[in-house]
MARTOR-187286 format. One record per atom (N, C-alpha, C, CB): x, y, z. Coordinates in pm, whole numbers, plus 32768, in hexadecimal, padded with zeros to 4 digits. Atoms other than C-alpha are relative to their C-alpha. Glycine has a CB too. Layout:
BEGIN
XYZ;...
***
This chain:
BEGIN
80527F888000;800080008000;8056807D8000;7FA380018078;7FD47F757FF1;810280E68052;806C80217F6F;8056800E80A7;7FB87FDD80A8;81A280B97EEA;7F9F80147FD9;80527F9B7F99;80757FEB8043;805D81037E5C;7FF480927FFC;7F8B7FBC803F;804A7F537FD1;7FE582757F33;807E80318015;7F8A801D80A3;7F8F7FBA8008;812582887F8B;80168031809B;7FF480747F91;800D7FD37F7D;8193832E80DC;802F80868050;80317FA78035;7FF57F828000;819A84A3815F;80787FFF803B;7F99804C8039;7F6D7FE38004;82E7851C8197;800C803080B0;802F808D7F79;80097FFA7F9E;831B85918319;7FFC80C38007;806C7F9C803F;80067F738017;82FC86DE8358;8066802F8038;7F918043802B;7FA27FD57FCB;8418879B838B;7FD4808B8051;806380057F9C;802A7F7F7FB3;841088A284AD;803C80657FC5;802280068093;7FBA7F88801B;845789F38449;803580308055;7FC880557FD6;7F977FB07FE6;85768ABD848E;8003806F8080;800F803F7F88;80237F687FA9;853F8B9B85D4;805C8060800A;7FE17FF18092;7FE37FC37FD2;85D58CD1863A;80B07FDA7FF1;7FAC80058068;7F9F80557FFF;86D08C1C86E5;806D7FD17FB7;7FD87FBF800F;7F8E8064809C;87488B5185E1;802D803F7F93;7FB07F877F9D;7FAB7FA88085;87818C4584F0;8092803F8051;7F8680AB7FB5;7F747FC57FDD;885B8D0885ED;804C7FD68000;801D80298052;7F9680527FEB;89278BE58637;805D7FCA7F74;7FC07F8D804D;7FC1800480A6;89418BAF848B;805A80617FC9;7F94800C7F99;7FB87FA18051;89AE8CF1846B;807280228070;7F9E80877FC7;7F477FE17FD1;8AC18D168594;805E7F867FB7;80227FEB80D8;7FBE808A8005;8B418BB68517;8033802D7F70;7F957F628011;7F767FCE806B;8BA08C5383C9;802D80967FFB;7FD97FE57F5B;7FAB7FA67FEE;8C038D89845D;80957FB1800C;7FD080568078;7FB080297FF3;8D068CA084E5;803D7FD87F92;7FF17FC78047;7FAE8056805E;8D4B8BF883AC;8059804D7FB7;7FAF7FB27FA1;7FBA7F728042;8D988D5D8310;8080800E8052;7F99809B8012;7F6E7FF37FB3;8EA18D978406;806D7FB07FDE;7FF77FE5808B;7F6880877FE9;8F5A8C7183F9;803A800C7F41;7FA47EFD803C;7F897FF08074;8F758CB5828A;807480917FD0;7FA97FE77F80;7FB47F717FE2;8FDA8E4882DE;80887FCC8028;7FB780678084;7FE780247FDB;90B18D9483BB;806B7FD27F88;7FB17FDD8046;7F9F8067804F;916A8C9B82B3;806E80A67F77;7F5E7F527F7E;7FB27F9B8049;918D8DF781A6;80668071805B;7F9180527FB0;7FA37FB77FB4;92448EAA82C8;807B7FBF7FFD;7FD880138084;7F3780538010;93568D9882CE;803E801A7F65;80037F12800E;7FC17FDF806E;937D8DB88177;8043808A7FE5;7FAD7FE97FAC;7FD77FB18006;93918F128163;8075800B8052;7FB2803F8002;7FB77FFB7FCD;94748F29825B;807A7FBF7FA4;7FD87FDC806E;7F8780508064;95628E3181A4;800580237F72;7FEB7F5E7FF8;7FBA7FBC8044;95748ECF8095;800480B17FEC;7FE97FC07F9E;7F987F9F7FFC;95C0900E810C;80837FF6801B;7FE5804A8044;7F7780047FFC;96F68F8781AF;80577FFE7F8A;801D7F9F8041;7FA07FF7807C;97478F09804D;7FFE808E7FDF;7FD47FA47F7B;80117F88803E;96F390847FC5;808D7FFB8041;7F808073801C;7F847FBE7FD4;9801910280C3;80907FC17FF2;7FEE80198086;7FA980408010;99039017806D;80417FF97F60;7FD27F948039;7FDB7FE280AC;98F690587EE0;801B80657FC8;7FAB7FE87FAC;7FDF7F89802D;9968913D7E1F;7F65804F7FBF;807F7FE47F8F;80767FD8806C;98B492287D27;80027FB97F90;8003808B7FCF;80038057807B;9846915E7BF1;7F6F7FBE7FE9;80717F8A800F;807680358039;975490837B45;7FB07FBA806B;80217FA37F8E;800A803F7FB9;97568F687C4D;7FBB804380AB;80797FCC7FE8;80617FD67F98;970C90657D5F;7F7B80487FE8;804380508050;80757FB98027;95E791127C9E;7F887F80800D;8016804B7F5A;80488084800F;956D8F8F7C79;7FCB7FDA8080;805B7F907FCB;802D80107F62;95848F657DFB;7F7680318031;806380508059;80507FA57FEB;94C490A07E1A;7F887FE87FD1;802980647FDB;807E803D8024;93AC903A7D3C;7FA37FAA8063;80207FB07F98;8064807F7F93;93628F0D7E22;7FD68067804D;80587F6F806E;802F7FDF7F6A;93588FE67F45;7FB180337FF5;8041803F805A;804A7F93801B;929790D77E9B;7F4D7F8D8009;8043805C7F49;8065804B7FEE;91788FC27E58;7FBE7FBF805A;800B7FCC7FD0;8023801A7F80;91958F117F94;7F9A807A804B;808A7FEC8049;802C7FB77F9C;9150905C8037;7F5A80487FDF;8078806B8016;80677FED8025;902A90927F59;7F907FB08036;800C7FFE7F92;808280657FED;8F878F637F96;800A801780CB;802A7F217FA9;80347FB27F58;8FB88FC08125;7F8F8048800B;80628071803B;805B7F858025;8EF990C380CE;7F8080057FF8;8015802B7F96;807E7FFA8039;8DCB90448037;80077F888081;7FD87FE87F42;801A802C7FAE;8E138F258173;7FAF8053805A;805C7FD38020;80317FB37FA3;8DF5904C8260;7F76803D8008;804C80548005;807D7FD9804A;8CBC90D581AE;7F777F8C7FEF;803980267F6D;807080497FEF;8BEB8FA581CA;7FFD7FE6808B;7FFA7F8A7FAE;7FED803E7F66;8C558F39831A;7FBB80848064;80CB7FDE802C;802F7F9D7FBA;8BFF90BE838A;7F3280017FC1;8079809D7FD3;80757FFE803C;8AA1907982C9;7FB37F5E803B;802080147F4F;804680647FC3;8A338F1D8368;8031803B8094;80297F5A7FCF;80177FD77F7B;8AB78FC884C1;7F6C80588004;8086805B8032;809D7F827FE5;898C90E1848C;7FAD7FB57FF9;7FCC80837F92;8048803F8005;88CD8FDC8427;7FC87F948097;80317FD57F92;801880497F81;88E68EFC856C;7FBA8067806D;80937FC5803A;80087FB37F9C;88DE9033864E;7F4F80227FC9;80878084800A;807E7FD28015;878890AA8583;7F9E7F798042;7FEB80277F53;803880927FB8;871E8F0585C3;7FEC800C809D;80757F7B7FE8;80127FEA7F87;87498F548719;7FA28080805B;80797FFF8015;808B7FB27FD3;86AB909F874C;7F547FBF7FDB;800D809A7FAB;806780208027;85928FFC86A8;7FB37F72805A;80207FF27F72;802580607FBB;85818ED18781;801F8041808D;80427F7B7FD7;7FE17F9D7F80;85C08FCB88D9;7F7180287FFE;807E808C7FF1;80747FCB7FF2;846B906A8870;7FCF7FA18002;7FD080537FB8;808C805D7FC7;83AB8F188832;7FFE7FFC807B;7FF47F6A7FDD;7FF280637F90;842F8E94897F;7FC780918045;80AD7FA58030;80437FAB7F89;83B38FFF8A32;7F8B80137FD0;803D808B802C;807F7FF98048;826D8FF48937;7F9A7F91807A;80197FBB7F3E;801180AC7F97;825D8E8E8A0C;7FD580248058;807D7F9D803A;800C7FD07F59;827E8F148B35;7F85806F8030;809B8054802A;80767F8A7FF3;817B90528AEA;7F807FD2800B;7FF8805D7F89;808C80348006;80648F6E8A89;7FDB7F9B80A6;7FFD7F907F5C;7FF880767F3E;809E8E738BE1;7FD080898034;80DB7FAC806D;800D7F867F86;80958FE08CAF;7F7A80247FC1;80878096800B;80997FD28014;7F4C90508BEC;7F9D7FBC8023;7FDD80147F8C;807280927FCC;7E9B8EF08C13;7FDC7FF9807F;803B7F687FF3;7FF97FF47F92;7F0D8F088D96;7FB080718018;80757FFE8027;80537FC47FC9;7E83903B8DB1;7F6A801E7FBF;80438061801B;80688007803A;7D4A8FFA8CFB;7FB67FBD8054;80077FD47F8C;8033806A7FA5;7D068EE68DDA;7FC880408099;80827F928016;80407FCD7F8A;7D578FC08F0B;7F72805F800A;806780488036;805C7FCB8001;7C5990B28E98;7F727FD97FF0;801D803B7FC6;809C80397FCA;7B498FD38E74;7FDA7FD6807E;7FD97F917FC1;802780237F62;7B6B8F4A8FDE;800C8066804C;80517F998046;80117F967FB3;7B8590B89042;7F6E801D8013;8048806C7FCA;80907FAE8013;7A4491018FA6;7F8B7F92802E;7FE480367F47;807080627FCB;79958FB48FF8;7FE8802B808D;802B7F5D7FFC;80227FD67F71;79F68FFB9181;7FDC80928019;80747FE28058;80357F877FB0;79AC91629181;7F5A80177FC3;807280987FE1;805C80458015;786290DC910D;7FCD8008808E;801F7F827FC1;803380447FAA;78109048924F;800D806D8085;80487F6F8003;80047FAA7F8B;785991829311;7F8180997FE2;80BA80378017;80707F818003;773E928B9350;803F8072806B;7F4C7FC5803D;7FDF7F787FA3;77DA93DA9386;7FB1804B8065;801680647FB0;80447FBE7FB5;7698947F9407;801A7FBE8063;7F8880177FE4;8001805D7F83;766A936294F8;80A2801D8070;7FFB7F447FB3;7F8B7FF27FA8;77C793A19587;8007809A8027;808C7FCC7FB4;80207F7D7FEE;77789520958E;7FB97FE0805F;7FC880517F9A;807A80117FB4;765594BE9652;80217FA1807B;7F8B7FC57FA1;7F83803A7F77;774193E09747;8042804E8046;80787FB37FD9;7FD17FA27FFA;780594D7974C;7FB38075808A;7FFE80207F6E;80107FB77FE5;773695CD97C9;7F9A7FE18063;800080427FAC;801780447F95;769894DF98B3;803B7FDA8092;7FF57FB77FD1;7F9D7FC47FEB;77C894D09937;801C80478093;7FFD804C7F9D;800B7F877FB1;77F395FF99A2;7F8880278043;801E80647FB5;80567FDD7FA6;76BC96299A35;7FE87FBC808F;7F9C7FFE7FBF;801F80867F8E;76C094E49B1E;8074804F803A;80127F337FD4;7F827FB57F74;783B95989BAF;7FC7806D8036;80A780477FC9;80167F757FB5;779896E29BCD;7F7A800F808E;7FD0806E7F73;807A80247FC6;767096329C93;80447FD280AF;7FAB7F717F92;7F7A80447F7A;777A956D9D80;802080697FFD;808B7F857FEF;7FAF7F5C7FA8;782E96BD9DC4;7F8C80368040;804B80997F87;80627FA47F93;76EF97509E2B;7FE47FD48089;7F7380107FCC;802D805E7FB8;768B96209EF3;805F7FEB80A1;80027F837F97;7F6B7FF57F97;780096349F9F;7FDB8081806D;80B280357F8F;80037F747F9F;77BA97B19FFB;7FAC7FD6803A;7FE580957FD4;808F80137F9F;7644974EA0A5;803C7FB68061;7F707FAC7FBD;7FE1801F7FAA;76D59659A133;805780298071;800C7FC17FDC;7FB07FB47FA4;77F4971DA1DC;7FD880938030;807C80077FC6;80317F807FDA;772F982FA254;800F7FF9808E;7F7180217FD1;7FDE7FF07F4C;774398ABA3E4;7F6380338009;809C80938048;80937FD87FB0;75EE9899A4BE;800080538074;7FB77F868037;802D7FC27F91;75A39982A5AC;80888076803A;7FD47F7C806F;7FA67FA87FF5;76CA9A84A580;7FBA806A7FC2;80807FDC7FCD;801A7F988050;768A9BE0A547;806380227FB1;7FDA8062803F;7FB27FC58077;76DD9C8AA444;8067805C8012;7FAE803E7FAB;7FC07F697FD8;776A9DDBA4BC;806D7FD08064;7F86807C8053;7F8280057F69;78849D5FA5C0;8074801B7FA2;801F7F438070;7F867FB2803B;79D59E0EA587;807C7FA68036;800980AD8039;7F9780607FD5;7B019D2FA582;804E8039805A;80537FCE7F99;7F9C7FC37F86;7BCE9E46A654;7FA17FC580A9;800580E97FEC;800D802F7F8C;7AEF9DDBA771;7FED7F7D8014;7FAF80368032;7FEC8089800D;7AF69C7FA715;809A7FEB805E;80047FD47F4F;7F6180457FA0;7C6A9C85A773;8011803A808D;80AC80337FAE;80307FE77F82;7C319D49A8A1;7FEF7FC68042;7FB980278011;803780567FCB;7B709C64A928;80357FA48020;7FB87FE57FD5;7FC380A77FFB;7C169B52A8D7;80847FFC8044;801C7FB67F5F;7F89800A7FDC;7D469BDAA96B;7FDF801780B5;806580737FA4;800980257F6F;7C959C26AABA;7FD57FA18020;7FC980428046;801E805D7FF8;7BDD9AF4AAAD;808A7F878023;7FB27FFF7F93;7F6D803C800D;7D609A41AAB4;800F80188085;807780447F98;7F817FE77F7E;7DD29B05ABCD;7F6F7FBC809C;804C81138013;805780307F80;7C6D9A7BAC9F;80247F52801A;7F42801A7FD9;7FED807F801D;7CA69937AC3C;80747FA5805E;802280067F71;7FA580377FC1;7E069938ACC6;7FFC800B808F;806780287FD2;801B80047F8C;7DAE99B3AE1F;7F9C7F998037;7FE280718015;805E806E7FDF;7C909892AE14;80657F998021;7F977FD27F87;7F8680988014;7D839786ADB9;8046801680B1;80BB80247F46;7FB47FE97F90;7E8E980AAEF1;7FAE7FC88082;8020809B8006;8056801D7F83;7D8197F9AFF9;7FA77F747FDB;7F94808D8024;805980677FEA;7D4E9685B02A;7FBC80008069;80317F997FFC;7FF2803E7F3F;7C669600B172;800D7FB68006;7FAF7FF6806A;7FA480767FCE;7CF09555B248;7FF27F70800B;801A8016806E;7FEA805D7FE7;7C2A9441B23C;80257FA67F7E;7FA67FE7804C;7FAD802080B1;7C969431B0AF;80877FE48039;800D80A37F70;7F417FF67FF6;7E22942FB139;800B7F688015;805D806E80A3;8007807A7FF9;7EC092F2B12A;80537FDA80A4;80427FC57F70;7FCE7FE57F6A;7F69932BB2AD;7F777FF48060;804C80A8800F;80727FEF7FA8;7E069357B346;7FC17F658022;7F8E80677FB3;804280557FE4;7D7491F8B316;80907F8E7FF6;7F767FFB7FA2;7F8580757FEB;7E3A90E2B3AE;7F917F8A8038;80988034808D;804D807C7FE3;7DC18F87B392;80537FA1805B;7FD87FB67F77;7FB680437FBE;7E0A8E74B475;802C7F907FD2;7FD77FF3805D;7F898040802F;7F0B8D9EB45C;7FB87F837FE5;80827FFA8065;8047808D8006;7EB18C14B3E7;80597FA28035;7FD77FCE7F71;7F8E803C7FE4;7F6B8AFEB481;7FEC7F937FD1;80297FFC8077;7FDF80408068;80338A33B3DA;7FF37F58803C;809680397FC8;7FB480A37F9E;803588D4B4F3;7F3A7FDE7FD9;805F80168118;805180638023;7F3187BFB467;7F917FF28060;80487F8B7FF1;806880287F98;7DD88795B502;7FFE7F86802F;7F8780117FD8;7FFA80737FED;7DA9869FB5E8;7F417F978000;805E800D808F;80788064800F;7C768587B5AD;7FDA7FF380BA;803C7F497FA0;803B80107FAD;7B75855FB6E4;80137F848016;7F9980297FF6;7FFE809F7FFD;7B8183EEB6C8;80757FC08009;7FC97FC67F90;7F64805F7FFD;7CD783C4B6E0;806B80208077;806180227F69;7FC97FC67F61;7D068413B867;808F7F838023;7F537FEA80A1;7F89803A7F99;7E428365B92A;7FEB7FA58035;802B80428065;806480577FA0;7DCD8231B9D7;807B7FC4804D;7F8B7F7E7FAB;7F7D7FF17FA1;7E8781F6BB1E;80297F608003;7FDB804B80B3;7FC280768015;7F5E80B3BB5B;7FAF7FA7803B;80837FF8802D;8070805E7FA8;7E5D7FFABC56;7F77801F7FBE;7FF6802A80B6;80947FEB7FFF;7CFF7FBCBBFE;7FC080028093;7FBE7F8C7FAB;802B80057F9E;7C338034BCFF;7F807F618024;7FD480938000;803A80627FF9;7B457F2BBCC2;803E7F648069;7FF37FF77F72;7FD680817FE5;7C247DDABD17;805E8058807B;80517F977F71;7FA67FFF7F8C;7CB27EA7BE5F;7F9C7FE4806D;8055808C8016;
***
């Protein structure tokens, strides 16, 4: 069957980003190494230049070098043209990868903003106004409740603290002449109790009984 329909070929992945950059430093390198190989040459035959006279043979030298240094030339010129090329590969793959990153941060905050708006849904501002200001009325009710309760019965109004302390300062000095004058039968010298003694009671029933019974005399 499969010589018949025949059989689809595999698909080859395309080329990312990536992979190009890595195609194109890999023959940056290759450029070099052949910059690289026309430098030795040149070099060697300048020494010959400086070693020959003037003549045919050194004009012949010269030629080479002259070509070598051409084709450097057009080396240097591609190698500086797949470098721009990598570096552009790279700016260009710097923006996908922060393009990447922009769409993740928009999605995230797309998301957060719907669970902002779902939960601020479920909150009723008035109602918390109206807590609020409930609130404050239940403390300002307790503060009143505090003052009633701490009010003074049966003080007048009009008394002047200068004779408050007055008072209170002769009231002190009666106090202390009270205190001084104990009576006597308050003093602890006046009442004297009597003494207890310390020798064991003796039992009624447990008289002395003499050496003779009177009975058997």
């Amino acid at each position: 069957m499969n010589r018949i329909f025949g059989t689809s070929k595999p698909k080859v992945p395309k080329p990312t980003v990536a992979d190009a950059i890595r195609e194109t430093d890999s023959r940056v390198e290759g450029v070099e190494v052949k910059m690289k190989k026309l430098d030795a040459e040149l070099v060697k035959y300048k020494d010959q230049m400086k070693k020959m006279r003037e003549g045919p043979a050194k004009e012949a030298v010269k030629q080479k070098a002259m070509r070598i240094l051409k084709q450097k030339k057009l080396y240097e010129g591609q190698r500086d043209q797949l470098m721009q090329q990598s570096f552009n590969m790279e700016q260009a793959s710097m923006t996908t990868e922060n393009l990447k990153h922009t769409m993740v941060t928009v999605e995230a905050m797309k998301l957060a903003n719907k669970e902002i708006k779902t939960q601020y849904k479920k909150i009723n501002v008035d109602q918390i106004e109206r807590m609020q200001d409930e609130m404050e009325d239940l403390l300002e009710q307790a503060n009143e409740v505090q003052e009633i309760m701490g009010r003074s019965y049966g003080l007048p109004e009009d008394i002047d603290e200068a004779d408050l302390e007055a008072e209170l300062d002769a009231l002190g000095d009666d106090l202390t002449e009270e205190t001084e004058e104990v009576p006597s039968y308050l003093q602890d010298d006046a009442l004297e109790l009597p003494s207890t003694s310390t020798e064991q009671p003796t039992l009624i029933g447990s008289l002395p009984q003499s050496k003779e019974n009177p009975l058997n005399a």
